[in-house]
Phi, psi and omega in degrees: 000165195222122209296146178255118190263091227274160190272099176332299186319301184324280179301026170239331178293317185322300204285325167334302201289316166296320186296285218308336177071033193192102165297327152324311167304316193279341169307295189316308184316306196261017182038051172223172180304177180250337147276001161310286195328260213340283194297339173274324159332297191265355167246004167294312150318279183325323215274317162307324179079006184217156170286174181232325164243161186217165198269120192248130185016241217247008163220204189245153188215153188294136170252163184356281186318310195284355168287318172306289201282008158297309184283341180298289180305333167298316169299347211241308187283345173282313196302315176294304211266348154311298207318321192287328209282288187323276166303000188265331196291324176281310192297308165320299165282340167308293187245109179270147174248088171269145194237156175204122166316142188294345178306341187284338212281304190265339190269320212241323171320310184297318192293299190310310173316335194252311174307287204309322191307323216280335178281340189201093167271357174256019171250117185263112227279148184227097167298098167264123140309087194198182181287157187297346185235058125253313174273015159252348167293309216264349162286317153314333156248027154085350178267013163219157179272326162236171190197125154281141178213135154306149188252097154275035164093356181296154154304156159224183198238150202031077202236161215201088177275150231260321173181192187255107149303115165275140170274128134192205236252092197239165222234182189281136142336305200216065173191113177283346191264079198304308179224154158278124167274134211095350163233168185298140182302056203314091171292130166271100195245160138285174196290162172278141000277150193214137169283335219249311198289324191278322167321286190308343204225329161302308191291329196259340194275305160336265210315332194065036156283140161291144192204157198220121150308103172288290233198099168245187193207172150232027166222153160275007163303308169305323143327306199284322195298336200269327214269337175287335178268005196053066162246025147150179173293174165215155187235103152204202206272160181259042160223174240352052129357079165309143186301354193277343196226163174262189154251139205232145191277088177329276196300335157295339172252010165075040154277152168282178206247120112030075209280201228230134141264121153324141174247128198230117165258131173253159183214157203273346187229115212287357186215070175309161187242196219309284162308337186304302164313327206287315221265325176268002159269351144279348160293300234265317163280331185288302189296345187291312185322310218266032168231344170320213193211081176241163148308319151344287207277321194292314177300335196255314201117345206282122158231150188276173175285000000 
């Protein structure tokens, strides 16, 4: 005999339409037409090979067979949507996408990959390294799950501010003579749009200072590589700051003064799931350290909220 294969979609519009007391209702539910129902119906019949419903005064009531495969379908659609629940439940957890500004990258990564991996060796955490408004993008389509973000005053979506960063100006290593006061200021930037190049060319423009795009780059090894050989300042956060360049004294150096960023973890999702929680309550502690009241963060400006 030849197995009959019933069509999920079919048996969901059915059972739909019986809870509802309504085939109309259940079109409107599954967002289809009232002749789709009407044509799934009738191939749901073909497929039984008996009718399943009959006509009761002005609406349909189930006959014998169709009370059997009502319960048949109810089993058959739970079983599917464990079963779907169960992988998306995997999906979810298999892989976290976390995204961080390269200031992050080399002082809190290494730490952070090892707690997590030694807490969730069956998750595999996948890291982007990239600019603040390409990872504030990419939390808004779902391609990261968390994300540290500069607040550039843009709305975000779940966003959980972690404390306040001072910007300010830093110069070459092993030179006190960074700029000449009176000539244009030679700037170390990423490419526009940048929150630091406009902090830096708003704060120089105030001062009535002159000023120049020296150098741009689109990573920050290059920023650090331009500001160490000295072809000019940069305006960013003093953390992780490489030995080649310093954080520079705005007032000895006749530089203006500079305001302070939030710092923000954002997450795509408001009820995330299990690992996802794991990975932002371990941001939440490693950064709680650099806003604490250590030498560092008192040396640096970091205040928590």
């Amino acid at each position: 005999m030849r197995r009959v294969h019933f069509d999920l979609d079919v048996l969901r519009c059915f059972v739909t339409g019986v809870e509802l007391g309504s085939f109309a209702k259940a079109a409107d539910r599954l967002g289809r037409s009232t002749s789709a129902v009407s044509a799934q119906l009738k191939k749901l019949e073909d497929q039984a090979g008996t009718p399943v419903l009959r006509k009761s005064g002005r609406g349909l009531a189930l006959t014998d067979a169709g009370e059997t495969l009502l319960a048949y379908a109810r089993r058959l659609l739970a079983l599917n949507d464990e079963a779907a629940d169960a992988l998306h439940g995997m999906r979810q957890t298999s892989e976290v996408r976390l995204g961080l500004p390269e200031d992050f990258g080399e002082s809190l990564l290494p730490q952070l990959l090892g707690q997590f991996a030694r807490a969730n060796p069956d998750v595999r955490l996948d890291v982007t390294v990239g600019r603040n408004a390409a990872l504030m993008a990419a939390i808004d389509t779902g391609q990261l799950d968390l994300a540290l973000s500069w607040d550039s005053g843009m709305p975000a979506r779940h966003a959980e501010r972690l404390g306040t960063v001072p910007m300010c100006w830093i110069g070459p290593a092993d030179t006190d003579r960074a700029w000449q006061v009176g000539t244009a200021l030679p700037l170390v930037a990423f490419e526009a749009p940048c929150l630091m190049r406009s902090a830096a060319a708003d704060a120089l423009d105030h001062a009535g200072i002159a000023w120049r795009i020296a150098f741009t780059s689109t990573s920050l090894a290059g920023i650090w590589s331009a500001v160490g050989a000295g072809l000019g300042l940069a305006v960013r956060t003093p953390l992780g700051l490489p030995e080649r360049v310093r954080r520079l004294d705005a007032t000895e150096t006749g530089l203006p003064a500079l305001p302070a960023l939030d710092l923000r973890l954002l997450c795509a999702e408001a009820d995330p799931a299990p690992a996802v929680r794991g990975l932002q309550h371990l941001l939440q502690q490693a950064l709680a350290g650099w806003f604490d009241a250590t030498p560092d963060g008192v040396a640096a400006g970091l205040t928590r909220p």
